[in-house]
N, C-alpha and C positions, 0 to 999 in steps of 0.2 A: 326438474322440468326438462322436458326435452322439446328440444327447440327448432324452428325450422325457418333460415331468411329466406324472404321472400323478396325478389329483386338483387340488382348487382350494379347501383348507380352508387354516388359519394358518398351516400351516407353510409351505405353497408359497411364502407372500408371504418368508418367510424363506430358504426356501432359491435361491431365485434371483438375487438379490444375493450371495450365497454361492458357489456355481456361475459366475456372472460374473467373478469372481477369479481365476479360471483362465482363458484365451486360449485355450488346449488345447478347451475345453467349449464347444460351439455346442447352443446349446437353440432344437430344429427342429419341438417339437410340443407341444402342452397336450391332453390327452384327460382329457374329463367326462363325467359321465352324460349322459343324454339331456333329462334334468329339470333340469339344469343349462347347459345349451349358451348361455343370452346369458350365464352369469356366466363361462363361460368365453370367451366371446370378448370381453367385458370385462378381463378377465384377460390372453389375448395381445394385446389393443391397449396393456394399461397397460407391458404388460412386453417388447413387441415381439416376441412367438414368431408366426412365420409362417405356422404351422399350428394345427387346432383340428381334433382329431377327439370323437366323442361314440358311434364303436363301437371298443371296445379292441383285438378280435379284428381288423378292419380296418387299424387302429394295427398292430399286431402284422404284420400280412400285408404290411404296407409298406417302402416303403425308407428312411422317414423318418427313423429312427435306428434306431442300431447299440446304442443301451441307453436303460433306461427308468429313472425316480426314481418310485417307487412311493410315493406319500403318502395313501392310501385307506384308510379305519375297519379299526382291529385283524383282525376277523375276516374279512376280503377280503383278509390279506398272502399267506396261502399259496396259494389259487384264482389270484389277480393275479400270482403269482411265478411259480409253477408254467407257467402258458399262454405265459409271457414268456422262459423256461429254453425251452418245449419249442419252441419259434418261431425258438430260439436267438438272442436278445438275451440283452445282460449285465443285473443286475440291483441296483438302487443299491436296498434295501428298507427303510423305516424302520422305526426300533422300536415295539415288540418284532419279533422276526423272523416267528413264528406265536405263537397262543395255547395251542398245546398239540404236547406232545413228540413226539405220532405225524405231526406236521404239518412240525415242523421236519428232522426225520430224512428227511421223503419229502422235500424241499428239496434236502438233501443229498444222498440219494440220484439225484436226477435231475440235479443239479451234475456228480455222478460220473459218472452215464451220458451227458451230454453231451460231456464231455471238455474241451472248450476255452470255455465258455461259465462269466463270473464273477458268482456274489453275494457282492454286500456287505450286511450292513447296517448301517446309516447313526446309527451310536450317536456320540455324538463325542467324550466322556471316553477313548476306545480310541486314537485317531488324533493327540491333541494333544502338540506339542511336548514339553510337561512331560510327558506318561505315557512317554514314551522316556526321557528324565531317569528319572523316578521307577524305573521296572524296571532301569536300570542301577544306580542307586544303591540298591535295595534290599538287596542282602547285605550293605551297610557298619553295617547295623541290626539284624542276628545274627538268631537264630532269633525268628520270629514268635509273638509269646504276644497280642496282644491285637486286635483291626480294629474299631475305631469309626464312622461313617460317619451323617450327617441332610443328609437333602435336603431340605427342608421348604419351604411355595411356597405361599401362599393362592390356590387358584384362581379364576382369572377368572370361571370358570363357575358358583365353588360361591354366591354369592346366590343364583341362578336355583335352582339345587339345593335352597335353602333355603326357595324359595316351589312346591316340587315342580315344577317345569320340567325335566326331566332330558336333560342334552346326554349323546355319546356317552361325553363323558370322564368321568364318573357313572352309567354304564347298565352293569348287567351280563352285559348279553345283549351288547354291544359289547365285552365285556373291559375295562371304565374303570377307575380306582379309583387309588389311590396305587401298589399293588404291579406293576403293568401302565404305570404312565407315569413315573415315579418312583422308587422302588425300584430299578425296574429297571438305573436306572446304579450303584447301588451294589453292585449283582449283577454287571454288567457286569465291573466294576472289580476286584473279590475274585475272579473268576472265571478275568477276563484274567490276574493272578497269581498264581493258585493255584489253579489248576482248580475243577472242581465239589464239593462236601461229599462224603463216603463214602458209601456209602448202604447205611447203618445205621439202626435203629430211632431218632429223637430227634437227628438230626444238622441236621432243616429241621425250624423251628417256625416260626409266625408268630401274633405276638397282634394282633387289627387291631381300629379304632373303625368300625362300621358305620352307618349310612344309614338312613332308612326304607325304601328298597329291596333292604338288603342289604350293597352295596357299600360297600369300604373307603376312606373317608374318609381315612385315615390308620392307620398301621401299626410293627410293630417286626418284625423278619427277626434269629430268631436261626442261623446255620451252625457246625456243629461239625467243626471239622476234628482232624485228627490235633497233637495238640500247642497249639492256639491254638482262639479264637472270636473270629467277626467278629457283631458287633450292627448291624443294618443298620438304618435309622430312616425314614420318608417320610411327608409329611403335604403332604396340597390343602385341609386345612380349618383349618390356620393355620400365621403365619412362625413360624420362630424363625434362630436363627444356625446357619447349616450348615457344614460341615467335613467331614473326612476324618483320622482319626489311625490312623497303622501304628505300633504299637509292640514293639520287639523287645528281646534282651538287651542289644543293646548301646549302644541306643538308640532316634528312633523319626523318623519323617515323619508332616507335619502339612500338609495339601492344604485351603489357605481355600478359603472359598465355597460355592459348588454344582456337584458333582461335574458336571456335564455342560459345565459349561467346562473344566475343571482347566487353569487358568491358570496356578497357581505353586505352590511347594512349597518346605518347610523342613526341614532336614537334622538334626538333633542328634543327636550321639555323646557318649557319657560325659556331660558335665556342659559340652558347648560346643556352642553352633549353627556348623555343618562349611559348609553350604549354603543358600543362598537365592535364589528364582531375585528377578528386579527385572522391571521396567516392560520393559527393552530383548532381556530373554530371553524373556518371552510375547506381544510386537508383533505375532506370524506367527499369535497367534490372537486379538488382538482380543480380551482380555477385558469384559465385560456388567457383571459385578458389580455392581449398583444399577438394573441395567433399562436401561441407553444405546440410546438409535434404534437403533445397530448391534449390537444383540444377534445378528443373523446372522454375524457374523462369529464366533463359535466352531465354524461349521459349516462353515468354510476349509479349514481341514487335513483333514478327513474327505474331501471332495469333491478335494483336491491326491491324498492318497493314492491313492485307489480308480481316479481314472482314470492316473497313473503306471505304478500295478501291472498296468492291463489294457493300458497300450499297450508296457510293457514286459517281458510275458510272465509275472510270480509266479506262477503259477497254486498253487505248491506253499503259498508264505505264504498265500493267498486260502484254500485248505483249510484251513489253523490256523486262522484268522481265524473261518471259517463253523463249523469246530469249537466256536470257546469260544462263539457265539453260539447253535448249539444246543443246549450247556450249557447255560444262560443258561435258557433256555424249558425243560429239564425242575428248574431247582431252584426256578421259580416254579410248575410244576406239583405240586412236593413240597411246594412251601409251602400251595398252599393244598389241600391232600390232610389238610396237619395245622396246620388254625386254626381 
């Protein structure tokens, strides 16, 4: 695979290290605005990318790579995906996939009308060791009656927030807010097993704390499904303990930390803990838990996956895959339709 970043915000510095992991992934380009061009060429001299383009459409017209890792402000993922599908490059897209349902669907639609050209996006709770685990072991936990889930994460950004400096991860004209960067993986999560909510009257709520600008600080995501409720929880305006609890008739799974690693997981049936994973079962993803320099590494397996499946033809799994991810973008659409 040869590979091309797109963008030069925080995550890049994360995801490259991450991408590196792979020997399979040669990263042959960094393309930046044009307002940004020395930080991008600071950028491939830190990180050794060969190339440095500053017009995307030129990137795109080139032979430079055969897929792109889109890491550009919320509302440039569907315009930036779109030109990248119709160019016919694969597309690695991080989350959220678009900001709104009509956006992700033309995605998909043009996925299908290309035929052979793959998106991913680049969520990493979907892709880790443990979520195979966890889906396999899920029916030993009977019918689903309860889903708990807090991501909760003081952001970095929010002092500035607090002296009105508004970055994009607090701006609502960017899509910022907890339910758009946060949330989002515990919608991810519910949704990868268990599809989307009904869409019934009162099935998406969301109560959220808001901003002097509007945007949600932090949030509660109630889903009503048939049979169970999942209470989803997100907050950038303070910690607390995050977790993830499944619980079923027969018993339930309990996912420490913060869902966008999902590093391990604990089994209890009847009145005995059945499973647990250990240090030597989550290695391949590098757990962060406490903030480790290599917090990129839970972004391992996402990046092992996506390019396996396109050198080794899924195209059918890659449609499931963009499926629940379009899901995904209309139950945050519903959510905030009704908060």
């Amino acid at each position: 695979m040869k590979l091309a970043i797109i963008g030069s915000g925080k995550i890049v510095h994360e995801a490259v290290p991450a991408l590196r992991e792979n020997p399979a992934i040669e990263i042959t380009a960094l393309c930046v605005r044009p307002q940004s061009a020395e930080k991008g060429s600071e950028l491939a001299a830190q990180f050794g990318v060969p190339r440095v383009f500053t017009d995307y459409d030129a990137l795109l017209a080139s032979d430079a790579a055969d897929t792109v890792y889109i890491a550009v402000i919320n509302p440039l993922h569907y315009s930036y995906a779109l030109r990248a599908i119709q160019a016919r490059k694969h597309v690695i897209l991080e989350k959220p996939l678009c900001v709104t349902a009509e956006e992700a669907r033309g995605l998909e639609q043009a996925v299908a009308s290309a035929g052979d050209v793959y998106l991913y996006e680049a969520v990493t709770c979907r892709h880790t060791p443990v979520f195979h685990q966890l889906r396999d072991k899920l029916p030993q936990i009977g019918r689903i009656r309860l889903v708990q889930a807090n991501y909760s994460q003081y952001s970095s950004r929010y002092d500035d927030y607090l002296r009105g400096i508004v970055r994009p991860a607090f701006d609502p004209a960017a899509f910022g807010g907890a339910l758009y960067d946060l949330n989002v993986y515990n919608i991810q999560l519910v949704a990868a097993l268990f599809g989307a909510p009904p869409e019934r009257p009162g099935a998406v709520t969301y109560t959220a704390n808001r901003g002097f600008n509007g945007v949600d600080t932090s949030g509660c995501l109630v889903l009503g499904y048939d049979g169970f409720t999942a209470v989803l929880t997100a907050a950038k305006d303070c910690d607390g303990p995050c977790a993830t609890v499944l619980q079923g008739e027969k018993g339930w799974i309990r996912i420490p930390g913060k869902i966008n690693e999902l590093a391990s997981l604990e089994l209890c049936t009847g009145s005995s803990l059945k499973f647990r994973t250990d240090a030597s079962d989550t290695a391949a993803v590098g757990s962060a838990i406490g903030g480790t320099s290599e917090s990129w590494r839970r972004m391992v397996p996402e990046f092992q996956e996506f390019e396996r499946n396109i050198r080794e033809g899924r195209y059918d799994e890659m449609r499931a895959d963009l499926a629940v991810s379009v899901s995904v973008v209309g139950v945050i659409e519903r959510a905030l339709q009704h908060s």
